[in-house]
C-alpha positions in Angstrom: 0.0 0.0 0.0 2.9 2.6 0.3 3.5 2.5 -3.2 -0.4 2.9 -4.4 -1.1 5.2 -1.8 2.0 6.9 -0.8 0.5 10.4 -0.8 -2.1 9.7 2.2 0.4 7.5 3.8 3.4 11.0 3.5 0.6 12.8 5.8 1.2 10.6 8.3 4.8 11.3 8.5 5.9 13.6 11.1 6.2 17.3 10.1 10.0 17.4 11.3 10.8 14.7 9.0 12.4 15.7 5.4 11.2 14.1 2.0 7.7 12.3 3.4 6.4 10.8 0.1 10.3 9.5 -0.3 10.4 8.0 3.2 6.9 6.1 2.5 8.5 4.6 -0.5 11.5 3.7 0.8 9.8 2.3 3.8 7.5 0.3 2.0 10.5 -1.2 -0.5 12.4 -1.9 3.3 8.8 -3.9 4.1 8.9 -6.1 1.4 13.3 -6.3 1.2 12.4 -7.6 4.8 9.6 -10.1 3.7 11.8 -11.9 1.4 14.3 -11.4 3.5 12.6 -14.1 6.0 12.4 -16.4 3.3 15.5 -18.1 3.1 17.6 -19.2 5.9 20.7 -17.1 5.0 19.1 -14.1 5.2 16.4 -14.4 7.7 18.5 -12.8 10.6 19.7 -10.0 8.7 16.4 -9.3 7.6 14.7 -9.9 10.9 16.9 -7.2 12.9 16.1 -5.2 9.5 12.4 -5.4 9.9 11.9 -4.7 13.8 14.4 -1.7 13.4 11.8 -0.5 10.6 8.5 -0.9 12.8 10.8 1.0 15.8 11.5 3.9 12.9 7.9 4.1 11.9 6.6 4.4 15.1 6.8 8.4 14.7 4.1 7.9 11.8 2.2 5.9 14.2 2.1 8.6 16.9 1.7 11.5 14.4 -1.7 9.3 12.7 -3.1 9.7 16.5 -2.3 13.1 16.7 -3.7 13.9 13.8 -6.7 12.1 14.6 -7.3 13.7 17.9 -6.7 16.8 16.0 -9.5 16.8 13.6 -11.9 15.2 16.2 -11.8 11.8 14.4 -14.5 9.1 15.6 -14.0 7.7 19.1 -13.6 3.9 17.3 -10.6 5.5 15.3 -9.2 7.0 17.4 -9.0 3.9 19.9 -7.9 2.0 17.2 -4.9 4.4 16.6 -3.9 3.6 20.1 -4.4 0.0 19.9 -2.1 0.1 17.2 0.9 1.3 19.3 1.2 -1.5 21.3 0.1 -3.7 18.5 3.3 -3.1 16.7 4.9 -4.2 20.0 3.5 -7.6 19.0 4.9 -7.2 15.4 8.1 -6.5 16.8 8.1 -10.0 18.9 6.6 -11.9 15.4 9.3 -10.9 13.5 11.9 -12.1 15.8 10.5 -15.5 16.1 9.8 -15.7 12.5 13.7 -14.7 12.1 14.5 -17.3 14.8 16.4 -14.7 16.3 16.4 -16.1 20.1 17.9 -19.4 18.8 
């Protein structure tokens, strides 16, 4: 979805961030680098540490989708989903390092 909607996804980049529509790109082409990545066994630790350093770096977006929310007076559902999502990608983070096999 970065790459099809990489506009609406550079809003969501925080203002003191250069180059938004570039970073949404570039994060998106990390994402899928990283999926591959887990796919073979030579690369699946490299690409592991890859991918949870990514969902730490795009946590700003994360926060900034909330503010923005709050902002604008967003629905009460949305705007609990927004903060569900924090500690959702938490749970990503521990995912990705047992699909890496990272702890063995």
């Amino acid at each position: 979805m970065h790459f099809l909607l990489a506009d609406s996804y550079a809003r969501t980049v925080p203002p003191t961030l250069p180059w938004p529509t570039a970073l949404v790109l570039i994060s998106g082409g990390a994402e899928v680098l990283g999926g591959l990545g887990l796919l073979s066994e030579r690369t699946r630790a490299i690409a592991g540490i890859g991918l949870i350093l990514l969902l730490f770096m795009v946590w700003p977006a994360n926060v900034q989708m909330l503010l923005q929310a709050r902002a604008i007076g967003a629905s009460t559902v949305w705007q609990l989903l927004l903060w569900l999502r924090l500690p959702v990608q938490l749970l990503m983070m521990v995912w990705v390092w047992r699909a890496a096999r990272l702890g063995t």
